[in-house]
mmCIF file of the C-alpha atoms, coordinates in Angstrom:
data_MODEL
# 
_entry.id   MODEL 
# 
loop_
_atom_site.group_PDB 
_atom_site.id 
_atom_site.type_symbol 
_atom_site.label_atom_id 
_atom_site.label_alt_id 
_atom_site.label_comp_id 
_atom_site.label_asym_id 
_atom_site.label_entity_id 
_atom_site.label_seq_id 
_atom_site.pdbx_PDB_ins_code 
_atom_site.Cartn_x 
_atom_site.Cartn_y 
_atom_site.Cartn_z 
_atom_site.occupancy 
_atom_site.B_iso_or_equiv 
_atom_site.pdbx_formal_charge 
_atom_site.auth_seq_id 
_atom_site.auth_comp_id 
_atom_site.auth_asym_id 
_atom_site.auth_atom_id 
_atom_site.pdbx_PDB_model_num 
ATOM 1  C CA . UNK A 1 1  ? 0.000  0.000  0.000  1.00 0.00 ? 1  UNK A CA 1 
ATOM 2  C CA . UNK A 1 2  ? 1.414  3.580  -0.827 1.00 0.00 ? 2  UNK A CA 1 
ATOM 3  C CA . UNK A 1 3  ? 1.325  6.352  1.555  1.00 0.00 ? 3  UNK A CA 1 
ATOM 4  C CA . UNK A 1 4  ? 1.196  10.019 0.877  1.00 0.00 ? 4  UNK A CA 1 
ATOM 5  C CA . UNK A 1 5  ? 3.857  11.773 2.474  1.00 0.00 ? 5  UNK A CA 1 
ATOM 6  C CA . UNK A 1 6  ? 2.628  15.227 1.641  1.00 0.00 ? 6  UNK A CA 1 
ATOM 7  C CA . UNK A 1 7  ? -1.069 14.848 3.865  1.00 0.00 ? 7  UNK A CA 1 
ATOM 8  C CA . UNK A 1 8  ? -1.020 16.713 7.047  1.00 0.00 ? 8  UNK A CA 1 
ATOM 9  C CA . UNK A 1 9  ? -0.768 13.883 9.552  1.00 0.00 ? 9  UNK A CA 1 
ATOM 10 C CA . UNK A 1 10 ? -3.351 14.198 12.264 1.00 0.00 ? 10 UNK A CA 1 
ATOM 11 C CA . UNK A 1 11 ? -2.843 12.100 15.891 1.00 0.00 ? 11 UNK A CA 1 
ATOM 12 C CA . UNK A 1 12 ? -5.102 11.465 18.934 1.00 0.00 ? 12 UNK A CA 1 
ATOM 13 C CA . UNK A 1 13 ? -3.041 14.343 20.391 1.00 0.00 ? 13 UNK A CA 1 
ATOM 14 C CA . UNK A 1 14 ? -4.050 17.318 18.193 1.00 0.00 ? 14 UNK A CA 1 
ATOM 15 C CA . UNK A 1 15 ? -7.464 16.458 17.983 1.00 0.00 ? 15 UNK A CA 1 
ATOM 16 C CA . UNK A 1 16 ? -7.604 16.405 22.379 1.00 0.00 ? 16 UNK A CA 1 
ATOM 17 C CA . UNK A 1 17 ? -5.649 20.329 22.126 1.00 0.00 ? 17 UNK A CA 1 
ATOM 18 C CA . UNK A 1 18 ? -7.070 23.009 23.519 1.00 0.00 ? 18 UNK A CA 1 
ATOM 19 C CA . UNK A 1 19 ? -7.873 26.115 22.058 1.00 0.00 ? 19 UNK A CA 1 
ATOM 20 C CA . UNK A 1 20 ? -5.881 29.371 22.831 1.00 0.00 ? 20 UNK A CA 1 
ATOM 21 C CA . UNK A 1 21 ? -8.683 30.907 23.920 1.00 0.00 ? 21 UNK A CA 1 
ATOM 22 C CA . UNK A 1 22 ? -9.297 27.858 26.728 1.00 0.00 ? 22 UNK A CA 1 
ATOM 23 C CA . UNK A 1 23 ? -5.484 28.293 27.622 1.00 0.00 ? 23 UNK A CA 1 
ATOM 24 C CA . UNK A 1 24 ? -5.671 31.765 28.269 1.00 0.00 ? 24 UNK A CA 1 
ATOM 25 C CA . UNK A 1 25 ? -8.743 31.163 30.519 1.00 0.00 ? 25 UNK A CA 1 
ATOM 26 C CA . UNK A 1 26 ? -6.970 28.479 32.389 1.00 0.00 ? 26 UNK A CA 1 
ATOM 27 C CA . UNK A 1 27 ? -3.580 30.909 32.874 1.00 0.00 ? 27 UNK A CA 1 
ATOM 28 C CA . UNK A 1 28 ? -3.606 33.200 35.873 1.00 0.00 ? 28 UNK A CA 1 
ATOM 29 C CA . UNK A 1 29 ? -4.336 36.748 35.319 1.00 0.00 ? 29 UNK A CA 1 
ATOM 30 C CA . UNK A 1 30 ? -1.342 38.346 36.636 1.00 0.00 ? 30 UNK A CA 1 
ATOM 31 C CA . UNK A 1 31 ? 1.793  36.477 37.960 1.00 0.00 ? 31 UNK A CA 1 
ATOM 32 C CA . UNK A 1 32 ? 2.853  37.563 41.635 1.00 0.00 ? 32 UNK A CA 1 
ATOM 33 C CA . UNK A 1 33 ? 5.513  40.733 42.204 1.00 0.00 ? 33 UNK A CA 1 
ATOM 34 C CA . UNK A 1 34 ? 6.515  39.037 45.512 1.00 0.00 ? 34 UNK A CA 1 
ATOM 35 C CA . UNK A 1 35 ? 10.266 37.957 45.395 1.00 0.00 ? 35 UNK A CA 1 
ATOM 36 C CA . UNK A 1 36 ? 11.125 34.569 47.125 1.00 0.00 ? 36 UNK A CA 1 
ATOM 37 C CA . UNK A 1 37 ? 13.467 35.478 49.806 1.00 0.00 ? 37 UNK A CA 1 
ATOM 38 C CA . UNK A 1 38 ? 15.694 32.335 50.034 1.00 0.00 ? 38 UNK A CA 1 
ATOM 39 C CA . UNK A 1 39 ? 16.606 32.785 45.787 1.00 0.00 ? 39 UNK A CA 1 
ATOM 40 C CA . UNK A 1 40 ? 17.994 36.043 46.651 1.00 0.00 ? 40 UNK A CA 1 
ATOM 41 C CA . UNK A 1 41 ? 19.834 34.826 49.293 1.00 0.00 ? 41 UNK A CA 1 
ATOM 42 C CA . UNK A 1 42 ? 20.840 32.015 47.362 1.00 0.00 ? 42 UNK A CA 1 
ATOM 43 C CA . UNK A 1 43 ? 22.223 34.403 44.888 1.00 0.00 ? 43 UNK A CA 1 
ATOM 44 C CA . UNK A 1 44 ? 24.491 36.469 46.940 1.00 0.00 ? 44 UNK A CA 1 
ATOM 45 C CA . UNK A 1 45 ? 26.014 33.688 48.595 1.00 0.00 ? 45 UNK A CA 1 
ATOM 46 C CA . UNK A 1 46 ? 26.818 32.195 45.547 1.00 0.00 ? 46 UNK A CA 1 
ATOM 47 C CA . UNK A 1 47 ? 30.888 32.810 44.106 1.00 0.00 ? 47 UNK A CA 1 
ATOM 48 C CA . UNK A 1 48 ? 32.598 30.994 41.284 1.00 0.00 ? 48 UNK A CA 1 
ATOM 49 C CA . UNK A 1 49 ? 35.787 29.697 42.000 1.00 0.00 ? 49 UNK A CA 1 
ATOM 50 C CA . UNK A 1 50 ? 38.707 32.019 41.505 1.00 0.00 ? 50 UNK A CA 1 
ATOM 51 C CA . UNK A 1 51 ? 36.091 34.688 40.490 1.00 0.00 ? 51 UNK A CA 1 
ATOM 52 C CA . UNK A 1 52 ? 37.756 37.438 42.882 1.00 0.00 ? 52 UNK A CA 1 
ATOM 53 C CA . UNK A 1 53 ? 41.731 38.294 41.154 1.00 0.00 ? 53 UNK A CA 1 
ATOM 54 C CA . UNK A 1 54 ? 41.175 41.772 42.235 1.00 0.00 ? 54 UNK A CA 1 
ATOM 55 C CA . UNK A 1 55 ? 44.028 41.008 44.649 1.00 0.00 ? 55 UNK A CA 1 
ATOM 56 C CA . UNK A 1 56 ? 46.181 39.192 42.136 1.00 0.00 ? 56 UNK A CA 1 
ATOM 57 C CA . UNK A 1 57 ? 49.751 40.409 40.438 1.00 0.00 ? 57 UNK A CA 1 
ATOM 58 C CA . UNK A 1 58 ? 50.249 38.394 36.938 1.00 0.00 ? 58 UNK A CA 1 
ATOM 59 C CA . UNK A 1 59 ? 53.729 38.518 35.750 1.00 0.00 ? 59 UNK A CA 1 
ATOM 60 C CA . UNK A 1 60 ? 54.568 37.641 32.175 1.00 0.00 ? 60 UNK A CA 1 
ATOM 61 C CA . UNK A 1 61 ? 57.534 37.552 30.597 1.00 0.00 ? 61 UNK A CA 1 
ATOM 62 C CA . UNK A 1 62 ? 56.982 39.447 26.906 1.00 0.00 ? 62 UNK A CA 1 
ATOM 63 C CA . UNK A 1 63 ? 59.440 38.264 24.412 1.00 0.00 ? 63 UNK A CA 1 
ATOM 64 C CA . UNK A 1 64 ? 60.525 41.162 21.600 1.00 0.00 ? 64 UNK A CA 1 
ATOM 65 C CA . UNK A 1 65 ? 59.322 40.300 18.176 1.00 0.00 ? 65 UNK A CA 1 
ATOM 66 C CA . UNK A 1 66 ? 60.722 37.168 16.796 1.00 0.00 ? 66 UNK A CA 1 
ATOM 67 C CA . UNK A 1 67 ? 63.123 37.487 12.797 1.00 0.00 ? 67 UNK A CA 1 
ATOM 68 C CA . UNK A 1 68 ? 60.426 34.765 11.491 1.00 0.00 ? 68 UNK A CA 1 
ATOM 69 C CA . UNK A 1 69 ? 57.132 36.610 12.896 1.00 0.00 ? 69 UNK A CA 1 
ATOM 70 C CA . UNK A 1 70 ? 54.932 39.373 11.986 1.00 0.00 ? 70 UNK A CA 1 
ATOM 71 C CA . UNK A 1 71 ? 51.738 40.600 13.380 1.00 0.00 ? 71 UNK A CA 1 
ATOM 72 C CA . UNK A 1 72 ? 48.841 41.227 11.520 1.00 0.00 ? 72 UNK A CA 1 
ATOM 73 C CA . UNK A 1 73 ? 47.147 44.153 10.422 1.00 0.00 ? 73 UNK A CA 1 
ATOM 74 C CA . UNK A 1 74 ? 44.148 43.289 10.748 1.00 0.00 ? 74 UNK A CA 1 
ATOM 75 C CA . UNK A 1 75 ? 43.976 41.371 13.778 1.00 0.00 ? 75 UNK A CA 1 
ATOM 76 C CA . UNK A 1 76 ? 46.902 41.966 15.668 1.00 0.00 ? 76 UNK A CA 1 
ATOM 77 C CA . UNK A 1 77 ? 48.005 38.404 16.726 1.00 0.00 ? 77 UNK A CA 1 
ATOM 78 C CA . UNK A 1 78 ? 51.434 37.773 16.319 1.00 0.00 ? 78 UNK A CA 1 
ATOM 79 C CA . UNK A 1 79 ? 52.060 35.209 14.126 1.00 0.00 ? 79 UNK A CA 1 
ATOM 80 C CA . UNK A 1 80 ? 54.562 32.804 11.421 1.00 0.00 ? 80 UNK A CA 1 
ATOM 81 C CA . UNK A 1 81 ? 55.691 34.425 8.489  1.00 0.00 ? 81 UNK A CA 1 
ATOM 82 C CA . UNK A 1 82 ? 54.614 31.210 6.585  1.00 0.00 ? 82 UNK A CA 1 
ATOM 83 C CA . UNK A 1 83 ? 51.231 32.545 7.337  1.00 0.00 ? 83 UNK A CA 1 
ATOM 84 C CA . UNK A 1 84 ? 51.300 35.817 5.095  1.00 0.00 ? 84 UNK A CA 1 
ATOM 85 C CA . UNK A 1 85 ? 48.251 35.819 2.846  1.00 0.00 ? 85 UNK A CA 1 
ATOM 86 C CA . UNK A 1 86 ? 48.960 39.571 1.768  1.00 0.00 ? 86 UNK A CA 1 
ATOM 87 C CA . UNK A 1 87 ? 51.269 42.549 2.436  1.00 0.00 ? 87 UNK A CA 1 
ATOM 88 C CA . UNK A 1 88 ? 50.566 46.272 1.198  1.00 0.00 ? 88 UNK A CA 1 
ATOM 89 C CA . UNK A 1 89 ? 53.657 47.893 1.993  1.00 0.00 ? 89 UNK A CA 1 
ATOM 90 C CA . UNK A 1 90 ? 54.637 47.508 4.945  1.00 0.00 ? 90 UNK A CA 1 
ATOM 91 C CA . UNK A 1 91 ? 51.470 45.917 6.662  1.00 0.00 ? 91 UNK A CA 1 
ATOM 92 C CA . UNK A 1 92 ? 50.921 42.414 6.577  1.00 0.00 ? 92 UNK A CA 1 
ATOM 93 C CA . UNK A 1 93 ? 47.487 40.576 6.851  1.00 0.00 ? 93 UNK A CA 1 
ATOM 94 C CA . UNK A 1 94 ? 47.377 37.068 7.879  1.00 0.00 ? 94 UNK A CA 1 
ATOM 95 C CA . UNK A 1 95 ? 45.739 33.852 5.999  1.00 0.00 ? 95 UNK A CA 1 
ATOM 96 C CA . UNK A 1 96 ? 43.340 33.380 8.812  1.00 0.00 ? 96 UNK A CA 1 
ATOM 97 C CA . UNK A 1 97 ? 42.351 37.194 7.801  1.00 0.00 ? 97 UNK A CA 1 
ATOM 98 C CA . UNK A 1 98 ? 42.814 36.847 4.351  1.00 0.00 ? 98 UNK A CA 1 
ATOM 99 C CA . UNK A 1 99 ? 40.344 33.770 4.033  1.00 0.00 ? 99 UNK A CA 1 
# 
């Protein structure tokens, strides 16, 4: 036996749906302005881990610009002079850029 793909399907479920305007009937009117207390509490109490570095120092060590490297134009990463896509005097744009 063939079936037709293209005619609407109808189950047991969409003929049992409420209309909108029974949904909106069954919904309350307004929804409350009260605040639970213990989700605001919850809230402040909460931290992420390592989420306070306002008392932190980070040292890095910066390395001068490298013979083989350039850094982009465009995006200003540092990278390989193998990865040149295009130079216009003396700016240089990177393939990731340039793709």
């Amino acid at each position: 036996m063939a079936t037709d793909y293209d005619t609407p399907r109808t189950t047991q479920d969409d003929s049992d749906a409420d209309s909108i305007d029974e949904l909106k009937a069954q919904r309350p009117d307004h929804q409350s302005p009260v605040i639970d207390e213990d989700e605001i509490e919850a809230a402040d109490g909460f931290e992420l881990p390592g989420a306070d570095l306002s008392g932190e120092e980070i040292q890095v060590r910066i390395l001068p610009a490298q013979a083989d490297e350039f850094t982009c134009a465009s995006c200003f990463l540092v990278r390989h002079r193998s990865q040149i896509a295009r130079q216009a005097g003396a700016l240089a744009y990177c393939s990731d850029c340039e793709g």
